[in-house]
C-alpha positions in Angstrom: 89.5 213.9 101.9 88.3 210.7 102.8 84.9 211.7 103.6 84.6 213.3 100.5 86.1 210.0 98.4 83.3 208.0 100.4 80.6 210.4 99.5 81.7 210.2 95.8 81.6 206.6 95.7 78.3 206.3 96.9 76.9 209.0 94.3 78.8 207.1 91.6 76.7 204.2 93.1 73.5 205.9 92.9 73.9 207.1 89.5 75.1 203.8 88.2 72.9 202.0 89.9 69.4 203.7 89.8 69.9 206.6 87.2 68.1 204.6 84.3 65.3 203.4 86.5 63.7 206.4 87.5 60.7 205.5 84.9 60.9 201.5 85.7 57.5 200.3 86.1 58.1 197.8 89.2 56.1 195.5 89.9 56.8 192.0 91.8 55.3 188.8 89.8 55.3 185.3 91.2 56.9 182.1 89.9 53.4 181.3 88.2 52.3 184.2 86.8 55.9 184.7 84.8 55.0 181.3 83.5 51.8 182.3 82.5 52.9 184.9 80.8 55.6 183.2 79.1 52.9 180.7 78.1 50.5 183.6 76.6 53.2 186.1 75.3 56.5 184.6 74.4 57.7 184.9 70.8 59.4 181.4 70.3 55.8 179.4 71.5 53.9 181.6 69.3 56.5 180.4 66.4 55.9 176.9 67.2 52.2 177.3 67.7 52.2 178.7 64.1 53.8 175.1 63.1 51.1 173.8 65.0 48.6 175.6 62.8 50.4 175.1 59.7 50.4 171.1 60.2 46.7 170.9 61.0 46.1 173.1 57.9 48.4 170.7 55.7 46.3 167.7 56.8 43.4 169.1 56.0 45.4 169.3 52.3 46.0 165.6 52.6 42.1 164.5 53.0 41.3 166.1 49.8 43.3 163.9 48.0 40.1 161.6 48.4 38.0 164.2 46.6 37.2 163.5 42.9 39.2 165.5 40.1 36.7 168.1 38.3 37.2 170.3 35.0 35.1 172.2 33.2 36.7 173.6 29.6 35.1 176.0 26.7 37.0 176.8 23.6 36.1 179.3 20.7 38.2 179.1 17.6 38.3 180.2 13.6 39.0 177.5 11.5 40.1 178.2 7.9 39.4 176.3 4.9 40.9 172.6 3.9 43.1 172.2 1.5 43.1 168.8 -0.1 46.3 167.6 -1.8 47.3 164.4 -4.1 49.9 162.1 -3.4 52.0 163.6 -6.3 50.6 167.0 -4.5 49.6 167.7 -8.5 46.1 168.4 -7.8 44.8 171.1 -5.1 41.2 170.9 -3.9 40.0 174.0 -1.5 37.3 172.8 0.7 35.1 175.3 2.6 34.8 175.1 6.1 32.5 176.7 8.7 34.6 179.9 10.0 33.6 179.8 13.7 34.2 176.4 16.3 33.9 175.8 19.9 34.1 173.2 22.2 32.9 172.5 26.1 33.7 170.2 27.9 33.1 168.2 31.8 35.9 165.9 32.5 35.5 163.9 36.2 38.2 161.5 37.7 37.9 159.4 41.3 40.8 157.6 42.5 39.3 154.1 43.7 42.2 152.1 44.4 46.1 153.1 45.1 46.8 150.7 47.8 45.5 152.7 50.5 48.3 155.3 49.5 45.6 158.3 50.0 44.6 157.3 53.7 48.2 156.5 54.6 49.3 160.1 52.9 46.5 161.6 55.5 47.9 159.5 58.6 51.3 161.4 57.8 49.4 164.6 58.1 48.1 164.1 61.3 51.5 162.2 62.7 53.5 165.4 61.3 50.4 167.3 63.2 51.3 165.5 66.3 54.8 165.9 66.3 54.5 169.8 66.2 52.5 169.0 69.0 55.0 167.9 70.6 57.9 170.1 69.6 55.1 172.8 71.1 55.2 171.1 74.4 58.8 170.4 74.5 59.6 174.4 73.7 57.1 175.2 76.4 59.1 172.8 79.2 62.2 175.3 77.7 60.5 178.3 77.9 59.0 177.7 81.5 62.4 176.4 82.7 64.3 179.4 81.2 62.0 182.0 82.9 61.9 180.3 85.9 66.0 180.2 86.1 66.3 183.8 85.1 63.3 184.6 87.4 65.5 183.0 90.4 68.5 184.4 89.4 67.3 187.8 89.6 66.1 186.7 93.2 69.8 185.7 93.9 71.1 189.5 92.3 68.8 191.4 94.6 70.2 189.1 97.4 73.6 189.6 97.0 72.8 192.9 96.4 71.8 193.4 100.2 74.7 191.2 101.0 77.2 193.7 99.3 74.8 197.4 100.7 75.1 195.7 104.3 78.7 194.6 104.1 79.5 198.5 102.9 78.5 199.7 106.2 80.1 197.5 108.0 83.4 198.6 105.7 82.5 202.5 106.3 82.5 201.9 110.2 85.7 200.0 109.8 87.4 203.4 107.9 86.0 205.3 110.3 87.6 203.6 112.8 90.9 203.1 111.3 91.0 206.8 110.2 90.3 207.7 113.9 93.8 205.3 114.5 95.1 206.7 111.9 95.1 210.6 113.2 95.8 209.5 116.6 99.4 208.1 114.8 98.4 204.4 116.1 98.4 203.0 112.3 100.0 203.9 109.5 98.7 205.1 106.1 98.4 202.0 104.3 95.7 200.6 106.5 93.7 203.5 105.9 94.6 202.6 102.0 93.5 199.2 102.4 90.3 199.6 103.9 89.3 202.5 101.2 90.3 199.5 99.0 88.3 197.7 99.8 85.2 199.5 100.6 85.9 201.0 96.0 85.9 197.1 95.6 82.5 196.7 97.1 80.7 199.4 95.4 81.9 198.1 92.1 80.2 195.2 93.4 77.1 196.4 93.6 77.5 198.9 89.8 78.1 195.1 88.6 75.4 193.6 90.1 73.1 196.6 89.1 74.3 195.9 85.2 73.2 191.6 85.8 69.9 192.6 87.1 69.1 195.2 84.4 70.7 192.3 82.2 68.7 189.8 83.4 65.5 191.8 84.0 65.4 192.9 80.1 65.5 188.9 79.4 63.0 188.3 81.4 60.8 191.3 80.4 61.3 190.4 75.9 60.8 186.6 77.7 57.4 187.7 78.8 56.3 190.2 76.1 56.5 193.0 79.2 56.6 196.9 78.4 60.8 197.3 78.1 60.3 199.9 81.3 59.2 197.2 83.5 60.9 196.5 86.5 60.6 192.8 87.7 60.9 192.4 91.2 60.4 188.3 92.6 58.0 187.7 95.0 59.2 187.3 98.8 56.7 184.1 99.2 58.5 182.1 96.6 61.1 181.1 99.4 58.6 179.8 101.6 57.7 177.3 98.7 58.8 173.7 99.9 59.4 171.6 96.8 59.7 167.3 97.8 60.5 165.5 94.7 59.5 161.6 94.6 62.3 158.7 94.8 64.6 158.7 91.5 63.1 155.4 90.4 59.7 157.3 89.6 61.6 159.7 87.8 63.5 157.5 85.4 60.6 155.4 84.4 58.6 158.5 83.7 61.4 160.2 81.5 61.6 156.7 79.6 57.9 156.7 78.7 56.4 160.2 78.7 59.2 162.8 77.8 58.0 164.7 74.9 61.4 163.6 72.9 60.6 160.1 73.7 56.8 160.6 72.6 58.5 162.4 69.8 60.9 159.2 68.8 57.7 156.7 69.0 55.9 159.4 66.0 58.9 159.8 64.4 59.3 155.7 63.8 55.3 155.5 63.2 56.2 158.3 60.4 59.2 156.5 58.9 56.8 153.4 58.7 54.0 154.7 57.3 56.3 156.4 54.5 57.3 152.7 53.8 54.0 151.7 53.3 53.1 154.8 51.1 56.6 153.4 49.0 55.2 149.8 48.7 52.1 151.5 47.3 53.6 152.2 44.3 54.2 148.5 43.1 50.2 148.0 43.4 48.0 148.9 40.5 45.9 152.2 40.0 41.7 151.9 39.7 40.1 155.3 39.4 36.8 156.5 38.1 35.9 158.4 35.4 33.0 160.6 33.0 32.9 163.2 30.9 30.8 164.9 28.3 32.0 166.7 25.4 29.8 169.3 22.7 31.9 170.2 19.5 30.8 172.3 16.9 31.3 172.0 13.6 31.2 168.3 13.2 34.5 167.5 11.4 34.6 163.7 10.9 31.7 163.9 8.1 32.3 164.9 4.3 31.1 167.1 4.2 31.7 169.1 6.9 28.6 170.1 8.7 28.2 173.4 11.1 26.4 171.3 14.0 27.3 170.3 17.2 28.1 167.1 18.6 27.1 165.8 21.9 29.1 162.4 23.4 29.8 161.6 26.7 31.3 158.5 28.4 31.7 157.1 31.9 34.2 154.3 32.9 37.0 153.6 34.8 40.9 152.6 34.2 43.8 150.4 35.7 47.2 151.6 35.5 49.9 149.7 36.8 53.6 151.6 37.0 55.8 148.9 35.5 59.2 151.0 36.3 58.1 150.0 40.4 58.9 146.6 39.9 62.7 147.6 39.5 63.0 151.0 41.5 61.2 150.3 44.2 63.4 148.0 45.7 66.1 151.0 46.6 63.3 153.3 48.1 61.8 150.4 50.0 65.7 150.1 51.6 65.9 153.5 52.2 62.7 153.8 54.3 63.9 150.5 56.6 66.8 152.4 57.4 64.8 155.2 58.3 63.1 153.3 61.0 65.8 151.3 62.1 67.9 155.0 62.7 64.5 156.2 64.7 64.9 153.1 66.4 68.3 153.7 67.5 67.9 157.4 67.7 65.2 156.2 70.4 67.7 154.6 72.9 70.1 156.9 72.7 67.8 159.9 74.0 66.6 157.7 76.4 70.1 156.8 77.8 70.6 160.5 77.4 67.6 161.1 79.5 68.4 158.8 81.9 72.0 160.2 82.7 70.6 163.8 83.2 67.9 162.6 85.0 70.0 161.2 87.8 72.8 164.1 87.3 69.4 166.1 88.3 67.6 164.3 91.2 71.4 164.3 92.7 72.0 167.9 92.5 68.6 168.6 94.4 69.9 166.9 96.8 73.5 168.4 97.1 71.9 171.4 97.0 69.6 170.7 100.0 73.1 169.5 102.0 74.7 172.6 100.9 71.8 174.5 102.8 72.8 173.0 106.3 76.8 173.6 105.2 76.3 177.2 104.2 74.6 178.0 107.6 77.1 176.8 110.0 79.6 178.1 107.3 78.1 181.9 108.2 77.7 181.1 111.4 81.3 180.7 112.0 82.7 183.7 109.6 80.1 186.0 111.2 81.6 184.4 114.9 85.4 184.7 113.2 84.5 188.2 112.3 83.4 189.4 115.1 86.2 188.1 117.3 88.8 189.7 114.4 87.3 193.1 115.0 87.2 192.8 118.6 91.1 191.9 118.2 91.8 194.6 115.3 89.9 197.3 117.8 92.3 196.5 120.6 95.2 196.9 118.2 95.9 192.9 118.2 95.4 192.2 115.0 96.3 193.9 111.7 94.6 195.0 108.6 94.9 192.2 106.7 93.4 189.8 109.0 90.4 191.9 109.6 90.2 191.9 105.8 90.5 188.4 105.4 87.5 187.8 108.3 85.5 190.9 106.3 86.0 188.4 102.8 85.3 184.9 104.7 81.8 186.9 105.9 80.7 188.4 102.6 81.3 184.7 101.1 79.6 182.8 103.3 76.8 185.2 103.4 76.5 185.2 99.8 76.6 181.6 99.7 73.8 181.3 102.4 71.3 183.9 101.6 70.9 181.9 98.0 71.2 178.4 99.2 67.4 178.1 99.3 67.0 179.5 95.7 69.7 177.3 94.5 67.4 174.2 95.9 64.4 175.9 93.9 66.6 175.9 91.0 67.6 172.3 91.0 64.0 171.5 92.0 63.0 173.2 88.8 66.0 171.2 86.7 64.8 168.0 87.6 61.5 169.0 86.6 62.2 170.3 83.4 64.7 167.2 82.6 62.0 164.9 83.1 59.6 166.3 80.9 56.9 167.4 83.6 57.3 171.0 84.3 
């Protein structure tokens, strides 16, 4: 019975485990080439590339506010007779008129002065250009961060993974064992129970793990614009990576002066400015430009009417001064200080932000690299502990439960230690990414 219980716990594991991969493409990527093709192929970066696009395009809408105004009009009409009336309206007078009128016209217009509104309207433009820029660069520090942590994580799944298949063996020999006690009446049935326990705990271990890394693996594969039946499996040599990060001091002064949001802040304010000056515009007067050239025909402003056309043109210019400024102004003019006093403020407070996660960061690298030397000795002494717990449980002087508890304090330790160099790559990565230079 046993056997049989053991062998279908294993198929369940199988079928669980492997029965949707059997067309998985697998192939084994490195930490730079999932971030190249999270660079090329993600969806979100080709989003904010499109913003990129769109605020280039819109600047190149702003510089043709410098252009002159053109238009070109033609008319054709049918005019009917006049009728000419008295003041008493006694007396009507019908005066014939030419049937058929038409009119063209060229009308030109070039703005000449607006207080340097037009070139301030294009520096928007290209500071709304530069701030997608930005947003670009700062979504492709997420992007590269997220791939990387799922990419690592997938690493730590297929670790534990071995951590859990080898710890299974060790648990089969262990029932094997107890079941030979067991028939030779030394134990009694519930140690038998707990170890089969125990060893149905550890394969749904390994079905859970199996669900994470298909989780995980289908992130990773929409992530990188992948085929859906690929199979990602990390690269081996990424352990042998040996990240050094530089004292925290370099760190902080870079995240308060070259972050993306911090670039982002100075734009922002540069922005909020610039609108000022576009609002103070408004109180200056207008100069602009201006022709045209008219033909009319039938000449209307003789007696009598004559069925001719009439030429003019004229060429001038014109001052316009918005009077209504003088008095509205003075609200709009508040509004846009305010704006760059909250960009101001908005500034310091992301870099105080910056700062904090910056050092939480740089001090988790290091815990992590501690943790490294702690982890080893910690599996060092479980696998010690376990193997004098067996040795004991074999010879009958111990009982289940302590070989159980040694069998747990192994596993844990294990697991801990087999990922305590990806958990350094991970906080290597983090400090990277809060910084602003992954």
């Amino acid at each position: 019975m046993n056997y049989i219980r053991h062998t279908i716990s294993i198929i369940l594991v199988f079928v669980y485990g492997f029965g949707f991969s059997q067309e998985e493409n697998s192939k084994t990527y490195t930490i730079d080439e999932i971030v190249q093709l999270a660079l090329e192929n993600n969806q979100k970066l080709k989003v904010s590339k499109k913003s990129v696009d769109i605020a280039k395009k819109q600047t190149e809408v702003y510089k043709q506010l410098k252009l002159p105004n053109l238009s070109v009009g033609a008319t054709a009409m049918y005019l009917g007779d006049i009728e000419i009336l008295d003041t008493d309206f006694s007396n009507i007078q019908t005066v014939d008129m030419p049937h058929f009128g038409n009119n063209f016209s060229i009308q030109a217009q070039q703005l000449l002065y607006k207080g340097n509104a037009i070139n301030n309207t294009i520096k928007v433009g290209n500071l709304q250009e530069e701030l997608a820029n930005l947003s670009l660069e700062n979504d492709e520090i997420g992007i590269k961060y997220l791939v990387i942590s799922n990419y690592l994580s997938l690493y730590k799944l297929y670790n534990q993974k071995q951590v859990f298949q080898e710890n299974i063996k060790l648990a089969q020999k262990r029932i094997d064992n107890v079941t030979s006690f067991y028939n030779q009446g030394m134990v009694t049935r519930n140690e038998v129970i707990r170890g089969d326990l125990l060893l149905a705990s550890l394969n749904q271990a390994i079905v859970t793990i199996n669900n994470n890394i298909s989780i995980l693996n289908n992130q990773l594969v929409i992530a990188l614009g992948l085929p859906a039946n690929t199979k990602i499996i990390p690269d081996e040599e990424t352990l042998k990576l040996n990240p050094a990060l530089q004292n925290i001091e370099t760190y902080q002064d870079e995240v308060a002066t070259n972050h993306p949001l911090i670039r982002t802040m100075d734009t922002q304010k540069e922005l909020a400015e610039t609108s000022l000056d576009i609002t103070k515009a408004d109180k200056l007067p207008i100069l602009a430009g201006f022709a045209g050239y008219n033909m009319q025909r039938p000449l209307t402003n003789s007696f009598p009417i004559n069925d001719v056309y009439s030429n003019s043109w004229q060429v001038g210019v014109s001052l316009t001064y918005n009077i209504e400024s003088l008095y509205k102004n003075k609200a709009k003019e508040s509004l846009n200080k305010l704006k760059v006093e909250q960009v101001t403020e908005a500034k310091t407070l992301t870099q105080q932000n910056l700062q904090v996660a910056t050092q939480a960061a740089y001090l988790k690298y290091n815990e992590a690299i501690s943790q490294k030397a702690t982890y080893l000795e910690s599996k060092r002494l479980a696998e010690e502990n376990y193997k004098i717990i067996e040795k004991k449980y074999l010879n009958q002087l111990a009982l289940i439960t302590e070989m159980l508890d040694a069998s747990n304090s192994k596993l844990e330790a294990e697991l801990q230690y087999v990922n305590s160099e990806i958990n350094i790559l991970q906080a290597y990565y983090n400090v990277l990414k809060t910084v602003g230079t992954l």
